[in-house]
VOSE-254846 format. One record per residue (C-alpha): x negated, y, z. Coordinates in nm, 2 decimals. Example, Ala and Ser with C-alpha at 12.3 -4.5 7.8 and 13.67 -1.06 7.14 Angstrom:
REM VOSE-254846
[pt [-1.23,-0.45,0.78]]
[pt [-1.37,-0.11,0.71]]
REM end
This chain:
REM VOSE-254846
[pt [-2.30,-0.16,3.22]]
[pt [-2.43,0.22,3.20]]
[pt [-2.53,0.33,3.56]]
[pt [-2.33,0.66,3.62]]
[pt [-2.52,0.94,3.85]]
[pt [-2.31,1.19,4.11]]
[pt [-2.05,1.19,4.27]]
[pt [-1.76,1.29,3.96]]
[pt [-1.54,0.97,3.95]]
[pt [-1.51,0.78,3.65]]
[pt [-1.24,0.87,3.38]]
[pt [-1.05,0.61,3.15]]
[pt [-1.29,0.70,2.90]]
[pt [-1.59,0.60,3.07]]
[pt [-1.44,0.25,3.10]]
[pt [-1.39,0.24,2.75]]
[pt [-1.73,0.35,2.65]]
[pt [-1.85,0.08,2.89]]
[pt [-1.65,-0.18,2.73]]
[pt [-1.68,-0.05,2.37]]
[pt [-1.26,-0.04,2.30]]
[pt [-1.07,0.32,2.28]]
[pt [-0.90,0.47,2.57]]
[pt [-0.54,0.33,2.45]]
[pt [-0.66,0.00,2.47]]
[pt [-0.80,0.03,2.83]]
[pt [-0.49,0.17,2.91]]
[pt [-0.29,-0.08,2.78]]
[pt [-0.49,-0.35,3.00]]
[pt [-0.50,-0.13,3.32]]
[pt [-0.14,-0.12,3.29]]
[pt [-0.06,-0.51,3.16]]
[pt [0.12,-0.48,2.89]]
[pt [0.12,-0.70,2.60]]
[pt [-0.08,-0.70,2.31]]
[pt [-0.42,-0.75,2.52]]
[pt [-0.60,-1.08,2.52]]
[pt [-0.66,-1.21,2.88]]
[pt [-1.06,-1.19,2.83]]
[pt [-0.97,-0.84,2.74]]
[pt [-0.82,-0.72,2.98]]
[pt [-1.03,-0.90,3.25]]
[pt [-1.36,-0.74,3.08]]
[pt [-1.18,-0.41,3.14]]
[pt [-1.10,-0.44,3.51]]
[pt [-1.42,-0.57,3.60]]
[pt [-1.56,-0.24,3.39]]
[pt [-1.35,-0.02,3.59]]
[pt [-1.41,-0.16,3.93]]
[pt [-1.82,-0.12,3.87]]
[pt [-1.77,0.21,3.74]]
[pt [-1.53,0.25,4.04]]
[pt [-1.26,0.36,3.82]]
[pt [-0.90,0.39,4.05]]
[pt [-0.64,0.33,4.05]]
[pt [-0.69,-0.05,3.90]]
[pt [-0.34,-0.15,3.99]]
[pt [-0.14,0.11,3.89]]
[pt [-0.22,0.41,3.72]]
[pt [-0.16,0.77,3.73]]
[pt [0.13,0.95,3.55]]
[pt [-0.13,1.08,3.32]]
[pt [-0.22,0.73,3.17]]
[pt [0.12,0.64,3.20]]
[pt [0.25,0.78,2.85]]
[pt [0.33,0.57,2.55]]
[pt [0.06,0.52,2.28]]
[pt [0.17,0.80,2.02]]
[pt [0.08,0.68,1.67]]
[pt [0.04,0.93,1.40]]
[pt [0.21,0.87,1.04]]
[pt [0.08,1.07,0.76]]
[pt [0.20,1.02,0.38]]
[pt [0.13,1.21,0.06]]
[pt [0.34,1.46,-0.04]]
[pt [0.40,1.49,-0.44]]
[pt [0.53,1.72,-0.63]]
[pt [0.77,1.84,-0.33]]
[pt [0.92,1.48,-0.24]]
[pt [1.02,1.44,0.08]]
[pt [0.88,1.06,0.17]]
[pt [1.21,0.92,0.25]]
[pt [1.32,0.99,-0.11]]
[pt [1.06,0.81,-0.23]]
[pt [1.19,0.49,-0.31]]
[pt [0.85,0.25,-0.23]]
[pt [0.74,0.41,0.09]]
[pt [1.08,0.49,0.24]]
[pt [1.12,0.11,0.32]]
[pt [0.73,0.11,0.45]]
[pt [0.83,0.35,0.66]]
[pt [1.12,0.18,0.79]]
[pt [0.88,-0.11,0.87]]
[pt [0.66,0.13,1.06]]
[pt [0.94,0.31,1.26]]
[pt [1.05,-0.06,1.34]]
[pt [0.75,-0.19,1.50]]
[pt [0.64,0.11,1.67]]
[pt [0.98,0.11,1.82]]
[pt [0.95,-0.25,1.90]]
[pt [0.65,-0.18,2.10]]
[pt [0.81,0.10,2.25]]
[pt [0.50,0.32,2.05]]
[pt [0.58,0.69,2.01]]
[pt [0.54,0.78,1.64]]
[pt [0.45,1.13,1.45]]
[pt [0.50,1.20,1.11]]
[pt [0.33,1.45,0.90]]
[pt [0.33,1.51,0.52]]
[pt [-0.02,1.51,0.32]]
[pt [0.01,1.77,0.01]]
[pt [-0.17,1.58,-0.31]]
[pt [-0.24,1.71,-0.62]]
[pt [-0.14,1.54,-0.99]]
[pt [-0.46,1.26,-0.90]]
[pt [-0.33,1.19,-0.56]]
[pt [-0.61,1.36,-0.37]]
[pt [-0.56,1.54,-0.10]]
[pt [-0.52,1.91,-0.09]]
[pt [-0.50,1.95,0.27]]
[pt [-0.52,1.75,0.56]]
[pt [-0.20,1.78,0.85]]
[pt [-0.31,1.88,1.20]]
[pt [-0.25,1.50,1.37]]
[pt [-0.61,1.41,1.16]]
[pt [-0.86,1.64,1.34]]
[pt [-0.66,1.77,1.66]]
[pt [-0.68,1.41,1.83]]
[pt [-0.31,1.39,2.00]]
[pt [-0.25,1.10,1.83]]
[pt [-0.41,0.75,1.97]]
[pt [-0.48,0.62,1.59]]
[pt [-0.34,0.72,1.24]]
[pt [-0.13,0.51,0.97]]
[pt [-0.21,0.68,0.60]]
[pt [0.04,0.59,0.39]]
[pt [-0.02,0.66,-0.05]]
[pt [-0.32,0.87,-0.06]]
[pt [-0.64,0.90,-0.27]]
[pt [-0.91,0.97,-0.03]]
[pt [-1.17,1.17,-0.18]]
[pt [-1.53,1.19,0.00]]
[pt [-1.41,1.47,0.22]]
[pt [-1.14,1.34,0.33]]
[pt [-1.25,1.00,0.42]]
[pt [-1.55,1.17,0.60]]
[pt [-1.25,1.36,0.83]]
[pt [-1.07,1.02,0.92]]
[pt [-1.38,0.86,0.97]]
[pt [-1.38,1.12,1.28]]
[pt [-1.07,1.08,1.38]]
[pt [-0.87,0.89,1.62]]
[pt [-0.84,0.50,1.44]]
[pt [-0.68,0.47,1.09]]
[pt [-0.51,0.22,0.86]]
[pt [-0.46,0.25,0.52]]
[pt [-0.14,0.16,0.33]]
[pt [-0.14,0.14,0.00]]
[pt [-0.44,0.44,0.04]]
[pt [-0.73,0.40,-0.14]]
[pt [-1.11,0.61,-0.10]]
[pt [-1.36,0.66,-0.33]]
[pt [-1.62,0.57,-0.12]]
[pt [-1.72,0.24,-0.05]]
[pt [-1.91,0.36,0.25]]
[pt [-1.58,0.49,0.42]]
[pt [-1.42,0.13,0.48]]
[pt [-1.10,0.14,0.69]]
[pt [-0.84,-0.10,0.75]]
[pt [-0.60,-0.11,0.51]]
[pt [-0.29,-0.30,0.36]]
[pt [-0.25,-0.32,0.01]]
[pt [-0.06,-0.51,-0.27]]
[pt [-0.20,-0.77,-0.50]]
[pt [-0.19,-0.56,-0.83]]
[pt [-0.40,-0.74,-1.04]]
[pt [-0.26,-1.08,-0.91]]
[pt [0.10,-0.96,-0.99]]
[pt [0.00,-0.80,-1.31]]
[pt [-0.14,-1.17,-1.43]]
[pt [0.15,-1.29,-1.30]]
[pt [0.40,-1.07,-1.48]]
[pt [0.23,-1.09,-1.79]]
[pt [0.17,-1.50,-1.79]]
[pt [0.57,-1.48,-1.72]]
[pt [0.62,-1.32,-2.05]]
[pt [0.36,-1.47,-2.23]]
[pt [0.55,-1.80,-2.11]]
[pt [0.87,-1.65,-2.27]]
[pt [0.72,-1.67,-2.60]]
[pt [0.61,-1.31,-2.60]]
[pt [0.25,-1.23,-2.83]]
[pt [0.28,-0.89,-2.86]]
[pt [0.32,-0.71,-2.51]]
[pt [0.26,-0.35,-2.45]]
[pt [0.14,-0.17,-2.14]]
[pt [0.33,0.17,-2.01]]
[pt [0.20,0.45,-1.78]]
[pt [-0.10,0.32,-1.68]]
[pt [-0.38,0.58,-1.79]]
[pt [-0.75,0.49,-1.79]]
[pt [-0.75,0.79,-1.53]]
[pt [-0.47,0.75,-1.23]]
[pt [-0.40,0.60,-0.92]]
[pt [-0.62,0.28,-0.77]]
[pt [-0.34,0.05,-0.75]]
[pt [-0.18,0.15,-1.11]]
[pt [-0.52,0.06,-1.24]]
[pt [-0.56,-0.28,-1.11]]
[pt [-0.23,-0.34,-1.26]]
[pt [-0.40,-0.21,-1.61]]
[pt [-0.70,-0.45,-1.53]]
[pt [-0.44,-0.78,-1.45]]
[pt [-0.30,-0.69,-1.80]]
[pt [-0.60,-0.69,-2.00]]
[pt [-0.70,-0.99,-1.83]]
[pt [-0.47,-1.18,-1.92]]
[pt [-0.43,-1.08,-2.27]]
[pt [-0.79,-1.08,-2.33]]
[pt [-0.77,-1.49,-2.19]]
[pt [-0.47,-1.54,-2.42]]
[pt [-0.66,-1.39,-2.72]]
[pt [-0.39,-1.16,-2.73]]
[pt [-0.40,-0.79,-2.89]]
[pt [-0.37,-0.53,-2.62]]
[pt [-0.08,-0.19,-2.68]]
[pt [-0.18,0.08,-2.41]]
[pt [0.11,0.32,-2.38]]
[pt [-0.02,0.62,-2.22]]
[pt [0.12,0.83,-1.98]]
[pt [0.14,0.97,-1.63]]
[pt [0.35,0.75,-1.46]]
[pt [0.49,1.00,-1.29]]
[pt [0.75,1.17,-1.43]]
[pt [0.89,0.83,-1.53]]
[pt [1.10,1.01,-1.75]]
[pt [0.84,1.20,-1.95]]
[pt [0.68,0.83,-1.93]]
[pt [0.94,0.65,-2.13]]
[pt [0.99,0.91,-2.38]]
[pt [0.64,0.86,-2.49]]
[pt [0.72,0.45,-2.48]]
[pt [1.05,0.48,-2.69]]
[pt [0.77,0.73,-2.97]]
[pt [0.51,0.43,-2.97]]
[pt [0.79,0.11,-2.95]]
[pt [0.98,0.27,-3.30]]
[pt [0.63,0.30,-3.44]]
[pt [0.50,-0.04,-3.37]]
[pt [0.84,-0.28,-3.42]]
[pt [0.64,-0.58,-3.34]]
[pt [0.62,-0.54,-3.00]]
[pt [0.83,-0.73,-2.82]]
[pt [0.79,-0.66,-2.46]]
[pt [0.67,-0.39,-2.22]]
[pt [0.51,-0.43,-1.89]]
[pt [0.57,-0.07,-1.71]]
[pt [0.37,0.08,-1.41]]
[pt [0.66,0.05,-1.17]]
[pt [1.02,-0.01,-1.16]]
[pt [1.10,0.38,-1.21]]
[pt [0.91,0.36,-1.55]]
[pt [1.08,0.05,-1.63]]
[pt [1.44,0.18,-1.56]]
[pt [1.40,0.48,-1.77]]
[pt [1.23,0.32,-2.01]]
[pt [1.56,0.11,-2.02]]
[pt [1.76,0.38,-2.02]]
[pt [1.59,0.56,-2.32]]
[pt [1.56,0.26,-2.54]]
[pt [1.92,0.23,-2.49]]
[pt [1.97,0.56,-2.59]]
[pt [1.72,0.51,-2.92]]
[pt [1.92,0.21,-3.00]]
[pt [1.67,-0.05,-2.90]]
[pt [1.90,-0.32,-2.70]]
[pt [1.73,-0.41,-2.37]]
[pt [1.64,-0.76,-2.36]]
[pt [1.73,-0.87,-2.69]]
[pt [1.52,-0.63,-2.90]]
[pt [1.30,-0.55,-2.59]]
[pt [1.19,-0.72,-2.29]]
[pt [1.08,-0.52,-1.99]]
[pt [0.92,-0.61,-1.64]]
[pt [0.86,-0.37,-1.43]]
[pt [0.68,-0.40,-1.03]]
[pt [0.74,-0.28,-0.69]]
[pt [1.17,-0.41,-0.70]]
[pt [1.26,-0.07,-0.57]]
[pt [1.66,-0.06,-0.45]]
[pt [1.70,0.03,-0.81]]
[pt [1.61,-0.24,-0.99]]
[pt [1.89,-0.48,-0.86]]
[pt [2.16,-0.27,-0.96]]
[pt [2.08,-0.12,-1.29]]
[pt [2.20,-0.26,-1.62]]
[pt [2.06,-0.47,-1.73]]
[pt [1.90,-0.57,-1.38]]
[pt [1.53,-0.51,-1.41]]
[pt [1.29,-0.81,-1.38]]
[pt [1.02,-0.74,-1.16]]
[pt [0.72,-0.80,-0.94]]
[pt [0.88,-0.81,-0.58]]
[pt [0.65,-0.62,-0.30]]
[pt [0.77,-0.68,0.09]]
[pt [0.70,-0.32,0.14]]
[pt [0.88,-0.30,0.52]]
[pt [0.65,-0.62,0.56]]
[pt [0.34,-0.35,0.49]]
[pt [0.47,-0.11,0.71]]
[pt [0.54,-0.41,1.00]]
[pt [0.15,-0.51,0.94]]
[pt [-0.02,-0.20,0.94]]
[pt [0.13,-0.10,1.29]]
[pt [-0.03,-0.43,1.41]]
[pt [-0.34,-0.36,1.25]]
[pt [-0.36,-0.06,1.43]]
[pt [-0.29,-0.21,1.77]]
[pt [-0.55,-0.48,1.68]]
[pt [-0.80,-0.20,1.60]]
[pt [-0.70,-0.02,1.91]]
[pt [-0.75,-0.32,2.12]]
[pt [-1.09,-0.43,2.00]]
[pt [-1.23,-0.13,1.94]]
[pt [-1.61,-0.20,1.70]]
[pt [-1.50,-0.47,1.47]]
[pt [-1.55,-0.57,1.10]]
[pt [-1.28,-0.39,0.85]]
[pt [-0.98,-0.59,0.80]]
[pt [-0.84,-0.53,0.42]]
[pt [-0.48,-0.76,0.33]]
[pt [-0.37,-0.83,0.04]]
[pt [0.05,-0.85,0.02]]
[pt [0.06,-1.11,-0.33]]
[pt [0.39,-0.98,-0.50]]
[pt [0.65,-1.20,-0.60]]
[pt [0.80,-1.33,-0.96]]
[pt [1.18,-1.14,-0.93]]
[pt [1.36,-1.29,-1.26]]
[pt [1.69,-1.07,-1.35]]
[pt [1.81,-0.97,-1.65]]
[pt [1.55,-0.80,-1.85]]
[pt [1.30,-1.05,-2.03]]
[pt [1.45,-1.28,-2.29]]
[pt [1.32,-1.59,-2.39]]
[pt [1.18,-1.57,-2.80]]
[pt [1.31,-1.82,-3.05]]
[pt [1.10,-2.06,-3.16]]
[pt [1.07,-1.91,-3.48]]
[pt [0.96,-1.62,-3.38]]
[pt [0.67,-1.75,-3.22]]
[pt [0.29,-1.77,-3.29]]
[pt [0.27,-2.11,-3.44]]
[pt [-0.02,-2.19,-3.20]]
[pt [0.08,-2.07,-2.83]]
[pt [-0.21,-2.00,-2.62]]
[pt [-0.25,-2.21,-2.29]]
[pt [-0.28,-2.04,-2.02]]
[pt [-0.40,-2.12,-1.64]]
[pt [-0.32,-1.85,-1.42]]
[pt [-0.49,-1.75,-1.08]]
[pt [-0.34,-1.45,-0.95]]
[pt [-0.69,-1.36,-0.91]]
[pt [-0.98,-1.50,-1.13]]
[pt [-1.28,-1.63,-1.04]]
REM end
């Protein structure tokens, strides 16, 4: 315990240095409320009686507010983030919890250019009124990370940094796992010639892994590999060049798309090209935005509990906040096999006459 000299009496921050935990989470033990382990709490009160730290029992109006999280999600291409159909029910997750824990919570957008990077950074990441920050669908470059790394506690949600040395806490989805699952599904569907849409050797973390659980599995099948190329984003733009490369190589027979927006236009402009979605084509797409459900046909698709990411990353935060120093907790959400309308089984016929066997891990060895 750090010996304190004078007479100025101890502040809440002086009980959390002492006890290596961040002011919220000595206030949340001063004051009893849940989501403090007993040891915890006990380490704290004896901290603030040695320090001499008052009131113990109850404390002032000052400590008395709620813990304030701060929300900050890219901004692209002038979206607002509840139109964007996979973070809008993250958010809703978020909003939930914090409200369940009767947290206050501050939103602010993060403009991103066309790689996702940020191009500035809101006011709640350096001005410290928030007690720790939830970053939801950023690229973090160097400069960036180096900011949050300043800055009250963070969790990252499907954020990514491209620095190894700037670890946070973070939820993320399984891509390659759900990639190896979606393409063992249509491998299993008789499928040998299975193209890949909007991915991009160049684009977002997450869209890559799903490119790397595709050539995985095709490269274990001894299957040939079709990269589509395209931004993923518009999906639009995306499926137009799809429609170009499917009408130039008839033998493929089914397209794994970057997410379900790619898939449902690429639906949509086959359709209009005259290619008859799943009987010509078979598509899978991932995420199982709102969407997918209710198009026609009704997209197949890896399923992600995105409100399940938003309810997580609030209590990583509060875990963080509680223990203060602690290793860097990174979760994996493993996607789910959503079977609709969208893949069709081949004929026997028009299989290879030798079917690879496969053995799928979600994530190799």
């Amino acid at each position: 315990m750090p010996e304190r000299h004078g007479t100025k009496p101890a502040t809440l921050a002086d009980v959390a240095a002492a006890v290596s935990l961040s002011p919220a989470a000595v206030s949340l033990a001063l004051r009893g409320k849940v989501g403090v382990s007993e040891a915890t709490r006990t380490r704290v009160f004896d901290a603030a009686k040695t320090l001499g730290y008052r009131p113990i029992a109850g404390v002032s109006r000052q400590h008395q507010k709620q813990m304030t999280i701060g929300l900050v999600i890219k901004a692209v291409y002038g979206d607002a983030p509840e139109a964007n159909r996979f973070y809008a029910p993250v958010l809703a997750g978020i909003e939930e919890s914090c409200r369940a824990h009767r947290m206050n919570l501050m939103l602010a957008t993060m403009p991103v250019d066309e790689h996702y990077y940020p191009m500035e950074v809101p006011r709640i990441v350096t001005d410290r009124t928030c007690d720790g920050l939830i970053v939801v669908g950023a690229h973090l470059s160097r400069a960036t990370a180096e900011l949050l790394r300043h800055a009250p506690p963070s969790v990252l949600v499907d954020a990514y940094s491209d620095d190894d040395a700037f670890a946070f806490d973070s939820i993320a989805t399984d891509n390659i796992g759900g990639a190896r699952t979606a393409i063992g599904h249509l491998v299993s569907k008789g499928h040998r010639n299975i193209a890949i849409l909007a991915t991009e050797p160049q684009t977002f973390p997450s869209i890559l892994q799903r490119r790397r659980g595709y050539k995985q599995v095709l490269s274990e099948a001894g299957l040939a590999r079709h990269y589509i190329d395209a931004p993923y984003w518009p999906p639009e733009s995306a499926a137009v060049v799809g429609v170009a490369y499917l009408q130039a190589h008839p033998e493929i027979t089914a397209v794994f798309c970057a997410n379900d927006a790619v898939a449902i236009s690429l639906i949509q402009a086959a359709t209009q090209a005259g290619i008859a979605v799943p009987d010509q084509l078979s598509v899978i797409g991932f995420d199982d935005i709102d969407l997918a459900g209710f198009v026609s046909p009704a997209l197949t698709t890896m399923a992600v509990d995105k409100v399940g990411m938003g309810r997580m990353a609030v209590t990583l935060l509060s875990h963080r906040l509680e223990v203060g120093k602690e290793c860097v907790t990174q979760t994996l959400v493993r996607p789910t096999l959503m079977e609709r309308d969208t893949v069709r089984t081949l004929e026997p016929l028009a299989r290879s006459e030798t079917a690879p066997e496969l053995h799928l891990d979600p994530q190799p060895a």
